[in-house]
KOLVOTI-704216 format. One line per field, with one value per residue (C-alpha): residue number from 1; chain; x, y, z. Coordinates in Angstrom, 3 decimals. Each point is the difference from the previous one (the first is absolute). Example, Ala and Ser with C-alpha at 12.3 -4.5 7.8 and 13.67 -1.06 7.14 Angstrom:
BEGIN
nr: [1;2]
kette: [A;A]
u: [12.300;1.370]
v: [-4.500;3.440]
w: [7.800;-0.660]
***
This chain:
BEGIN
nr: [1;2;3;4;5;6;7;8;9;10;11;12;13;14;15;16;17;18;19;20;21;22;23;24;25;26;27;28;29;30;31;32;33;34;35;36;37;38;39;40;41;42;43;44;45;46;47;48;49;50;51;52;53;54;55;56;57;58;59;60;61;62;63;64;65;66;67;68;69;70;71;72;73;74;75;76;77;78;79;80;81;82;83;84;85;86;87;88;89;90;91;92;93;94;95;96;97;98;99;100;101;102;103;104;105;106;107;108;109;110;111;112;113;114;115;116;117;118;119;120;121;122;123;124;125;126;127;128;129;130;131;132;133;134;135;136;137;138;139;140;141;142;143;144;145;146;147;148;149;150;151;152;153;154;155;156;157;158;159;160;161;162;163;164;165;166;167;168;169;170;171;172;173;174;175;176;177;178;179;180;181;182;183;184;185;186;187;188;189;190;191;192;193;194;195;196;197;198;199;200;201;202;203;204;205;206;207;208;209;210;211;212;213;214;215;216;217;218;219;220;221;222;223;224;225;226;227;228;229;230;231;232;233;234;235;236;237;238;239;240;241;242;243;244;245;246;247;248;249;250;251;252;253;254;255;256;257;258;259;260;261;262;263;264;265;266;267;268;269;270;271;272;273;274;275;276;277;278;279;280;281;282;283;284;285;286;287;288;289;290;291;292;293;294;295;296;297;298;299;300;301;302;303;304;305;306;307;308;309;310;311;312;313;314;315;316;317;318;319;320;321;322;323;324;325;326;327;328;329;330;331;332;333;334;335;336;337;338;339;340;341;342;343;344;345;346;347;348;349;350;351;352;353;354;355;356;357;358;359;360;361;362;363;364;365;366;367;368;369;370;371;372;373;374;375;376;377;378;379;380;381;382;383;384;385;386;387;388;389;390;391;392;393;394;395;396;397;398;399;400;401;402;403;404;405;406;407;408;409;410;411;412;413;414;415;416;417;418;419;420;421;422;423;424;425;426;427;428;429;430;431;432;433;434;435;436;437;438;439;440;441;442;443;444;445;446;447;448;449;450;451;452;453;454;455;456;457;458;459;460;461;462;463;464;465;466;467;468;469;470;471;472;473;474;475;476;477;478;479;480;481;482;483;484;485;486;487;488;489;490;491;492;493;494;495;496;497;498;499;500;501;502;503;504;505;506;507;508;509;510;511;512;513;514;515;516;517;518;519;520]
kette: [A;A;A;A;A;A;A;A;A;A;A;A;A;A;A;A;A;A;A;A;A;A;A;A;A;A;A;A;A;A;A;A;A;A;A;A;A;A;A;A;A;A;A;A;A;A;A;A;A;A;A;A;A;A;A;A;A;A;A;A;A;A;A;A;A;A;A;A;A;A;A;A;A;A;A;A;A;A;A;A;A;A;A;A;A;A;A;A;A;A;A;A;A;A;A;A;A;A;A;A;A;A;A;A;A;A;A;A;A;A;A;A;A;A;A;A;A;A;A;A;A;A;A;A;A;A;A;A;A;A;A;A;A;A;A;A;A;A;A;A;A;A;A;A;A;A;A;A;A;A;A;A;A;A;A;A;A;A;A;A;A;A;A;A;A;A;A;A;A;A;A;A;A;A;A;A;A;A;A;A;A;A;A;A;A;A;A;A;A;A;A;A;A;A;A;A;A;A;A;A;A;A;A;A;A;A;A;A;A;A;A;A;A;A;A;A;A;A;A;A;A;A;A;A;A;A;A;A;A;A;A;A;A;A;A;A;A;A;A;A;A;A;A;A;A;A;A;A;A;A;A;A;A;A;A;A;A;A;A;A;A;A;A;A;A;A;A;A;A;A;A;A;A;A;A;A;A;A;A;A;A;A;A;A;A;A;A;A;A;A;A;A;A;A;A;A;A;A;A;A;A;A;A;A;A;A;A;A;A;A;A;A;A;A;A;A;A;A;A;A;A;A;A;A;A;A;A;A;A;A;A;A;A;A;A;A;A;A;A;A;A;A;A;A;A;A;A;A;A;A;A;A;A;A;A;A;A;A;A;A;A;A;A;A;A;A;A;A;A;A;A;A;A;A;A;A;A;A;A;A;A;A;A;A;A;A;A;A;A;A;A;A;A;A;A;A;A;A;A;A;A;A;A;A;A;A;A;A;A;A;A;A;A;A;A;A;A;A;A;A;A;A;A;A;A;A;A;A;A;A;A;A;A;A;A;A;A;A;A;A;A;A;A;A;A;A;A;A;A;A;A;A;A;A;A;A;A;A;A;A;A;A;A;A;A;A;A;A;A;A;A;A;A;A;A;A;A;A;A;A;A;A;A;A;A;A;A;A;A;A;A;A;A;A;A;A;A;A;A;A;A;A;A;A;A;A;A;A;A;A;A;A;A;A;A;A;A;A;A;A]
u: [58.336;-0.584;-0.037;-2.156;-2.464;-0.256;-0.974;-2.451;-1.852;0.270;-1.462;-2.899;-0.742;-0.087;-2.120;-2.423;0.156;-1.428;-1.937;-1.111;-1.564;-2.197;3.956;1.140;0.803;2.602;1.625;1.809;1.394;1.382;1.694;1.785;1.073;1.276;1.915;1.984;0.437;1.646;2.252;0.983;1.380;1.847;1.396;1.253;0.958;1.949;3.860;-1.478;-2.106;2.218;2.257;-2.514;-0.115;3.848;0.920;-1.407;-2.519;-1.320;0.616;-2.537;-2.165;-0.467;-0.886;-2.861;-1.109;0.103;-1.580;-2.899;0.021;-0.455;-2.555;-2.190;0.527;-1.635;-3.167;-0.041;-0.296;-2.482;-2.153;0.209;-0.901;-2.922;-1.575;0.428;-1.973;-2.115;-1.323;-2.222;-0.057;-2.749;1.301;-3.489;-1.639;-3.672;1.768;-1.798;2.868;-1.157;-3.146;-2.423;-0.723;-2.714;1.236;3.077;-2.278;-1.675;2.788;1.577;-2.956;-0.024;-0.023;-0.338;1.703;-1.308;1.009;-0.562;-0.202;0.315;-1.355;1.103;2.722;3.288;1.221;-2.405;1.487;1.968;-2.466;-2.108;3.814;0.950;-3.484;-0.010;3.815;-0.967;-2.968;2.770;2.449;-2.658;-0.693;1.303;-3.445;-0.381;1.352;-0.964;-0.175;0.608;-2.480;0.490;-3.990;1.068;2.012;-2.416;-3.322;-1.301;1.386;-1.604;-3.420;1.021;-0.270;-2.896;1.980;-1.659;2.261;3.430;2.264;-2.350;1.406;-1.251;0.336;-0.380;-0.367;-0.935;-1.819;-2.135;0.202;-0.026;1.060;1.053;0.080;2.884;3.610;-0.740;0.461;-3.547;-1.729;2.538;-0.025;-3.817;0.343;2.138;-2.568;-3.060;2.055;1.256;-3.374;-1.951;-3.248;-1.189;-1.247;-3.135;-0.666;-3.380;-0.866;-3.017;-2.862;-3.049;1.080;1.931;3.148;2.356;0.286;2.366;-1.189;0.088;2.382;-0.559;2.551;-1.930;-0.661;2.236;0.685;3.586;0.650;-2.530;2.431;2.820;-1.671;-0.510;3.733;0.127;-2.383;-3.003;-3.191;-2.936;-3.652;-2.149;-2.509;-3.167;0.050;-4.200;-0.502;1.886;-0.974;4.387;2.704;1.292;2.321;2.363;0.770;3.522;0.015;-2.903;0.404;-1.806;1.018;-1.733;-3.385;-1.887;-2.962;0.289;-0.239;-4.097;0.238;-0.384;2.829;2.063;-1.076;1.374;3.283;0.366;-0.839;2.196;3.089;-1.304;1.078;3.509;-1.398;1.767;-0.688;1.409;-1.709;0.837;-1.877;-0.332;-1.071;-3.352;0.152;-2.854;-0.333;-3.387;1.259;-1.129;2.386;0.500;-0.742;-0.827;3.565;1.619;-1.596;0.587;4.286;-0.292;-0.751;3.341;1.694;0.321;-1.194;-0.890;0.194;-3.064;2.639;2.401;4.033;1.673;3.862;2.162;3.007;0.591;0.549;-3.341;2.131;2.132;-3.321;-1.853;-2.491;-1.164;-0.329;-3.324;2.249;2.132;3.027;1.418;3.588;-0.211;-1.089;-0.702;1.999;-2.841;0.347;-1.743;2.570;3.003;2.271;-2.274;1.924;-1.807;-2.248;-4.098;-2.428;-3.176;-2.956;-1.887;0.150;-1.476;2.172;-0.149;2.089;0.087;-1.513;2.979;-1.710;-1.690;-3.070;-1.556;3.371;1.043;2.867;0.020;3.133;0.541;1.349;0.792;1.206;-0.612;3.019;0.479;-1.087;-3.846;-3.099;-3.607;-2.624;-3.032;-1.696;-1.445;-2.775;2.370;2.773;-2.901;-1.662;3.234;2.062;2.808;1.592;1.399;3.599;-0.991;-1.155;-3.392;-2.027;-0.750;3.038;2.826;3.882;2.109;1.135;-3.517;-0.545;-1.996;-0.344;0.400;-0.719;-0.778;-0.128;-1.639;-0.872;-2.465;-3.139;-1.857;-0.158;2.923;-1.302;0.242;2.753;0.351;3.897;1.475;3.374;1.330;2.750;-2.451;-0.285;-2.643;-3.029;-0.778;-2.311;1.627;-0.986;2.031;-1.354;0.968;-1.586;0.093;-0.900;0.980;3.976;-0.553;-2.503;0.937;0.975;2.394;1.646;2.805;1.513;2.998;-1.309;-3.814;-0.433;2.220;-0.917;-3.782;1.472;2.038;-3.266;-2.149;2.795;0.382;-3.571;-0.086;2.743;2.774;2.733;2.076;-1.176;0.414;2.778;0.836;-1.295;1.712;-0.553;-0.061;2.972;1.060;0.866;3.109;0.756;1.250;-1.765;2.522;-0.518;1.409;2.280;1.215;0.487;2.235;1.974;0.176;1.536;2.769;0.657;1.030;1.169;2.026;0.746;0.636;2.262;1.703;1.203;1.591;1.735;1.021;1.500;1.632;2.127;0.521;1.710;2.000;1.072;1.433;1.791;1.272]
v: [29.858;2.807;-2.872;-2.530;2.856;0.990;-4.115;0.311;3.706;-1.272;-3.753;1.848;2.136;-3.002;-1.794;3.080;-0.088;-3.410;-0.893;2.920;2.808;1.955;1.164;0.877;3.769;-1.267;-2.010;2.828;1.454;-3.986;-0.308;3.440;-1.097;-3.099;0.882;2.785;-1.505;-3.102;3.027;1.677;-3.438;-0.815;3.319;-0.428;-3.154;0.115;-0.802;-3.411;-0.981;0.495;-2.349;-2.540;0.059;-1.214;-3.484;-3.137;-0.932;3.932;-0.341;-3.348;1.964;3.339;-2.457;-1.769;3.539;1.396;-2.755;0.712;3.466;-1.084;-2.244;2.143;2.407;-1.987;-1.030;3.738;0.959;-3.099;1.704;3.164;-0.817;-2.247;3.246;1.860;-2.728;-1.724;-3.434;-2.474;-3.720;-1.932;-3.633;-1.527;-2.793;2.094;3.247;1.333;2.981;0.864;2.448;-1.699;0.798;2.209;1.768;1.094;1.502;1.832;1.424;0.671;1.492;3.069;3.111;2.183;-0.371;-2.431;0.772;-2.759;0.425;-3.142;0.896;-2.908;-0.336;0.608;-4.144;-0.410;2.068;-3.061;-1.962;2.659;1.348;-3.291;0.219;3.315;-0.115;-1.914;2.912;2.901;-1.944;-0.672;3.668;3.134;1.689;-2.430;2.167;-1.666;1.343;-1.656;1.300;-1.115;-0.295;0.204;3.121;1.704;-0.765;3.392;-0.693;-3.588;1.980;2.100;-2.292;-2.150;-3.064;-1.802;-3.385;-0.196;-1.626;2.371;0.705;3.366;0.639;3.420;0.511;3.404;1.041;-3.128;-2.591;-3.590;-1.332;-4.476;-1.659;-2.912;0.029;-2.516;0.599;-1.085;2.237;3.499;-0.503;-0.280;3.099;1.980;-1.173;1.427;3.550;0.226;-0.755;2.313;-2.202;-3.574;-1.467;-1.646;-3.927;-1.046;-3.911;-0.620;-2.504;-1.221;-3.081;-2.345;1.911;-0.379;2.676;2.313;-0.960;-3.867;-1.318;-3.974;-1.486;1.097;3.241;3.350;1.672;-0.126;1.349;2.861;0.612;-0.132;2.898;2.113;0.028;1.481;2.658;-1.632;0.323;-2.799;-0.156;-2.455;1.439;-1.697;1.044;-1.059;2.512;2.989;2.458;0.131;-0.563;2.323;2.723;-0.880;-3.381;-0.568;-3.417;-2.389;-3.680;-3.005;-3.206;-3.046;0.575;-2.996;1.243;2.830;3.174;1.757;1.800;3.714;-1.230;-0.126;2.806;2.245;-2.243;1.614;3.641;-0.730;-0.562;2.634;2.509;-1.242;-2.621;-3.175;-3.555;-3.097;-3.390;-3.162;-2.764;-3.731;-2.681;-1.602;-1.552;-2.873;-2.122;1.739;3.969;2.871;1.986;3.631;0.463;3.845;0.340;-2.012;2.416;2.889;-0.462;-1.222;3.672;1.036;-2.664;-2.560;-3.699;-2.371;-3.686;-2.596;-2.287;-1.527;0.402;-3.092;0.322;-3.418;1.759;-1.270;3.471;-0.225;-2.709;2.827;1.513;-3.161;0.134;-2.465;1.149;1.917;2.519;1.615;1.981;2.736;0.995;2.238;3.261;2.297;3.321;2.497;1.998;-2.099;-2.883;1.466;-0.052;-3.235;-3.075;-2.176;-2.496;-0.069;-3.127;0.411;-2.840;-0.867;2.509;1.046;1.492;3.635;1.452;2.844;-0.061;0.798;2.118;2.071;1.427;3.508;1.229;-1.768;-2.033;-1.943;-1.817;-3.499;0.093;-3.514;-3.150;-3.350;-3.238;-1.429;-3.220;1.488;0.326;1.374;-3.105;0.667;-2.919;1.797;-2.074;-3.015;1.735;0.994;-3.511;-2.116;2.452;-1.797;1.022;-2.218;1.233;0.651;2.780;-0.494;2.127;3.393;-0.439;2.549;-0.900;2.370;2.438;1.530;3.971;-0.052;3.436;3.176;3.650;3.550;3.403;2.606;3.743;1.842;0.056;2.452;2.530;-1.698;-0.533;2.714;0.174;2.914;-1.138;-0.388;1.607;1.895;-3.149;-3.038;-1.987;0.322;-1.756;-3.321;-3.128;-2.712;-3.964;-3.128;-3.602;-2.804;-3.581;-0.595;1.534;-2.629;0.847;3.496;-1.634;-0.631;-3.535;0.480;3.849;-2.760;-0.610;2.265;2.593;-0.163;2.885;2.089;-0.663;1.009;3.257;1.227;-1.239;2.237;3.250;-0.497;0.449;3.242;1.608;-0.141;-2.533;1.652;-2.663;-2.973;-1.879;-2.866;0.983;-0.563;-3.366;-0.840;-0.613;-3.997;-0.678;-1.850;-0.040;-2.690;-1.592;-1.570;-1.914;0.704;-2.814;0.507;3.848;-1.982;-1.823;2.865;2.385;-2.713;-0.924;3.573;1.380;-2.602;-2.872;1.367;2.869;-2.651;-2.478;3.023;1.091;-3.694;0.395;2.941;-1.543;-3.397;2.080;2.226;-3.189;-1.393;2.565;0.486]
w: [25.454;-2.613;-2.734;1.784;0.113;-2.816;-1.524;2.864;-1.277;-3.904;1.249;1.278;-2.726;-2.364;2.729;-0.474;-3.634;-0.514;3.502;1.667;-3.272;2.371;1.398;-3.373;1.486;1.982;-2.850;-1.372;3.096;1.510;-3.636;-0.196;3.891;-0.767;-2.723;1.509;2.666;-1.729;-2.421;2.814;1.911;-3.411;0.003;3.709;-0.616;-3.723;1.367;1.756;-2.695;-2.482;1.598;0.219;-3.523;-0.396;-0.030;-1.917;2.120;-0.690;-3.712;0.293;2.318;-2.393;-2.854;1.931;1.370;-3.906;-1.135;2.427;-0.854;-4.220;1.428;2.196;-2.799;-2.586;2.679;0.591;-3.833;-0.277;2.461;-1.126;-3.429;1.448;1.496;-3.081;-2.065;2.471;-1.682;2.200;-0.517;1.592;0.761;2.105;-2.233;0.183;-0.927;3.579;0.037;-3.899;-0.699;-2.211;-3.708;0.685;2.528;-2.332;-2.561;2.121;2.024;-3.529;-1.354;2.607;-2.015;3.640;3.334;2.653;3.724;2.203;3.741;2.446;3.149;2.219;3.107;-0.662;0.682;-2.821;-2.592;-1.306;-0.828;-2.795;-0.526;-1.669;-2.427;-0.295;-1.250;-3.301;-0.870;-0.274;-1.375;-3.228;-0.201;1.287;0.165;3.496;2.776;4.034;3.474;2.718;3.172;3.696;0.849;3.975;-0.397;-2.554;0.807;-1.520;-3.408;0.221;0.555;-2.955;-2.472;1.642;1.335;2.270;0.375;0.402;-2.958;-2.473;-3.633;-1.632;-3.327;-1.521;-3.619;-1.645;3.052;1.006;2.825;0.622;2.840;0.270;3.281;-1.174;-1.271;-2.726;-3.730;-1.071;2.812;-0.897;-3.777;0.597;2.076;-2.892;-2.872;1.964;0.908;-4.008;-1.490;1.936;-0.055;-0.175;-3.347;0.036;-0.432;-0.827;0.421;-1.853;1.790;-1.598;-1.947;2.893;-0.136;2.656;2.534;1.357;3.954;-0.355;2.128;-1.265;-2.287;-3.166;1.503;-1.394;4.025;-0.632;-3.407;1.106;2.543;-2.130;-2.193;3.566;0.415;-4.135;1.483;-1.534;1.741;-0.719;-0.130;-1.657;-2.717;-1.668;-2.999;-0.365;2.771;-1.589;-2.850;-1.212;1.583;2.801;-0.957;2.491;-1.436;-0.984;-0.474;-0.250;0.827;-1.252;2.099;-1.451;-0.722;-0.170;-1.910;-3.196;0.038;-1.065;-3.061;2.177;1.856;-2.909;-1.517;3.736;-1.045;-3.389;1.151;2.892;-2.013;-2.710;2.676;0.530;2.674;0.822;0.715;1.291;-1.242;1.741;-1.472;0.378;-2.109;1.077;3.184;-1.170;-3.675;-0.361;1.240;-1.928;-1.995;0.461;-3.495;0.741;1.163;-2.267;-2.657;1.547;0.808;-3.880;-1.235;1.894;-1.426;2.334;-0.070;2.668;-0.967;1.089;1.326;3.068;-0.423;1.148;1.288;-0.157;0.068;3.279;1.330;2.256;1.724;1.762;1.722;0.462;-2.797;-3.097;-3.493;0.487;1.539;-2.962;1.364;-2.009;-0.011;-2.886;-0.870;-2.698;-0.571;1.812;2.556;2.169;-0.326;-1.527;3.057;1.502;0.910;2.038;-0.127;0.102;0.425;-1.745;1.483;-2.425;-2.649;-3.709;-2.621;-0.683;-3.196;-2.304;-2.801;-2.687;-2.429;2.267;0.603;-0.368;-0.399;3.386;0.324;3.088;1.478;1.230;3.837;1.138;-1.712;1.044;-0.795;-3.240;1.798;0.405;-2.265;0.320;0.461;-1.326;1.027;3.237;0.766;-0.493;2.471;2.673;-0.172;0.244;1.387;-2.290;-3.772;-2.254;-0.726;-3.666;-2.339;-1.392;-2.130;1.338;2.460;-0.656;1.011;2.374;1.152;0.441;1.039;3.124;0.303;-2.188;-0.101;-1.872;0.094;-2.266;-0.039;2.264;-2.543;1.987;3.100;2.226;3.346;2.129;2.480;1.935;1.607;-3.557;-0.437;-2.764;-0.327;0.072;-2.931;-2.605;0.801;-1.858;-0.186;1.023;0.911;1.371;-0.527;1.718;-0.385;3.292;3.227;2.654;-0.077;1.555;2.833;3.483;-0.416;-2.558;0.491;1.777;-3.891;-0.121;-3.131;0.338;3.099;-2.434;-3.847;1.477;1.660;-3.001;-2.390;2.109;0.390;-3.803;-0.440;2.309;-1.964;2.617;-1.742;2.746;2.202;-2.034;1.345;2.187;3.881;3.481;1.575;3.663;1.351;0.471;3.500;-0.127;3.964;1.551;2.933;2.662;2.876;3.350;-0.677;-3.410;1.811;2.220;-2.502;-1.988;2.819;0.777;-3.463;-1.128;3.405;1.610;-1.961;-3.716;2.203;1.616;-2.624;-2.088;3.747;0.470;-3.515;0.607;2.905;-1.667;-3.027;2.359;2.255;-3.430;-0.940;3.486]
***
């Protein structure tokens, strides 16, 4: 009795180990039970058991027995050594178990400790335990709490939570709070705590750019969105109505004007960046055979070194095929060494787009870079009116064409000229302030209608967090999770049910006494 007792106590304490952690206090005390309980029945029992012991079919018997033993020793070391050096391998085709690029850097950029609280109820811990898991395992400034909102409703007031299954994050004595357990919404959450502040994202109006609140395929709603969850604000700005540019500008975008820029205008540009301002160009080719050229832009990116071609890349590489486009759609696959693209892998679409490439010797002591690369298989057509009339190319270079790969976008940077403008948040550890400009000969890839190709919601992100200074952010971002559920029927429930529970169970039973009437 002593013996069978003592299985049952060290059974249990196992059973508590691995099912039941919130009893981990009474682990310990079921173990040491169990176990003396089971010494003190061997001890009782030595004279019988070692006569069990005697005999061939013993001998046979202690060699299975210390073969189990060498075995469960080995799984035991296995595990032990597995805890030492924990290593995770995520097997699901979408990588849903894996934290995204961006959310790595940032986690392993922490350079002060991050306590995160989950106020939620306790049968919900699970499910922000199993995200939350991956954050401290990619750095060890990540420490999280675990809050029962039903049992402590005062420290829920506390810290301002207002809805159960609420993350707070505390950095360095600042707040933000996230209503979700996915990765894009808490690494959203920890970006806004770290930085303190949003940045500033100007969309300049005036010339038929597109907008940040047009919800129509051409319209830019959801990449504005996108920059909300980088902690970027957005207004619109008309430059003709302004004296400069407001101080609190970070970034400036220019999204396809249709019409140039007035000479004033230009001028704000140039004082702009003069101060360490920044600006993101997006620019098509004419629309119409008989469009106007932004000539005052075109001579304006020129002084920083940067040159936008009067022309229409055509793709027959044949990779448009894999999106569902023709050759007036050039998709790039590679990507200059910048820290834009360095670690970029996937693929952009660009609809109907000019070329835009550094010009190699430089200008004003400004070297600009080249970004994206069209195929070998592509060239710039500069027979526009021909390509807008016809809406067809012949596959051939003619004069003024140039063979691929074309750049279609490129960038700079150069020192602060004069006063930098004024930021009264800067830290002691924030880069110094430069000018800086990205160019891309296109601005449909980044609109609604298109933010569906793979790279083009993230090569615009990391163009505009280059631009701000924060190449902390450039990366690869989280992507909704696929929803891979399968959908059954009540039948196919049915089938399933006896399929796996009666009939697969029964012909390995029927087996069973088929072999054993044999051998009878």
């Amino acid at each position: 009795m002593l013996g069978w007792l003592g299985v049952v106590l060290v059974f249990a304490a196992v059973a508590i180990r691995f099912l039941k952690p919130e009893w981990q206090q009474y682990y310990n005390g079921l173990a040491l039970a169990g176990l003396a309980c089971t010494l003190l029945y061997i001890l009782s029992q030595w004279r019988e058991i070692g006569r069990s012991f005697s005999g061939r079919q013993a001998r046979f018997g202690s060699l299975a027995i210390g073969t189990a033993a060498v075995v469960l020793a080995i799984l035991v070391s296995i595990n032990y050594l597995g805890s030492r050096h924990n290593k995770r391998w995520d097997l699901t085709a979408a990588k849903q178990f894996s934290l995204s690029d961006q959310t790595k850097k940032v986690l392993q950029g922490l350079q002060k400790p991050v306590q995160v609280r989950v106020f939620a109820r306790s049968e919900d811990f699970d499910r922000f335990r199993e995200r939350l898991d991956e954050y401290r395992y990619q750095s060890k400034q990540v420490s999280v709490e675990y809050i029962d909102v039903e049992r402590k409703p005062g420290l829920a007031g506390q810290f301002g939570v207002q809805q159960i299954g609420t993350v707070v994050f505390e950095y360095d004595g600042r707040t933000e709070r996230v209503t979700s357990d996915g990765e894009q919404e808490l690494t959203n959450g920890l970006i806004k705590v770290i930085q303190g502040r949003q940045q500033k994202a100007y969309f300049v109006q005036g010339h038929g750019e597109r907008g940040p609140e047009d919800s129509e395929r051409r319209g830019y709603s959801t990449i504005a969105s996108a920059l909300g969850s980088d902690n970027f604000a957005q207004a619109s700005l008309v430059l003709a109505q302004q004296n400069e540019v407001p101080a609190d500008a970070t970034v400036l975008i220019v999204a396809g004007p249709r019409t140039d820029f007035f000479p004033g205008e230009i001028d704000m540009l140039k004082a702009y960046l003069a101060r360490g301002g920044k600006i993101l160009f997006l620019l098509d080719p004419p629309e119409k055979a008989d469009a106007a050229e932004l000539t005052g832009v075109a001579a304006f990116l020129k002084e920083w070194g940067i040159e936008i071609g009067r022309d229409v890349v055509v793709d027959v590489s044949g990779m448009g095929r894999l999106l569902g486009t023709d050759a007036s759609v050039p998709v790039a696959a590679k990507y200059e060494g910048h820290p834009i693209t360095e670690r970029f892998n996937l693929i952009t679409a660009y609809p109907l787009a000019r070329s835009v490439s550094a010009i190699t010797a430089g200008v004003n002591g400004r070297f600009a870079q080249n970004l994206v690369d069209t195929s070998a298989s592509s060239w710039s057509e500069s027979d526009i009116k021909g390509l807008l009339t016809t809406g067809q190319v012949e596959r051939q270079l003619d004069k003024g064409d140039k063979a691929g790969p074309i750049s279609l976008a490129a960038a700079v940077s150069a020192p602060v000229t004069s006063a930098p403008l004024a930021d009264p948040a800067k830290k002691d550890d924030q880069p110094k302030p430069e000018s800086r400009i990205v160019v891309f000969g296109d601005s449909d890839f980044a609109s609604n209608g298109y933010l569906g190709v793979p790279g083009n919601r993230d090569l615009f992100l990391n163009s505009v967090n280059w631009l701000a200074q924060q190449e902390n952010l450039i990366s690869i971002r989280p992507r909704d999770p696929e929803d891979r559920r399968i959908v059954l029927t009540a039948d196919q429930e049915r089938r399933i049910f006896w399929l796996t529970v009666f009939i697969i169970p029964g012909l390995i039973l029927v087996a069973g006494i088929q072999t054993w009437w044999r051998r009878r």
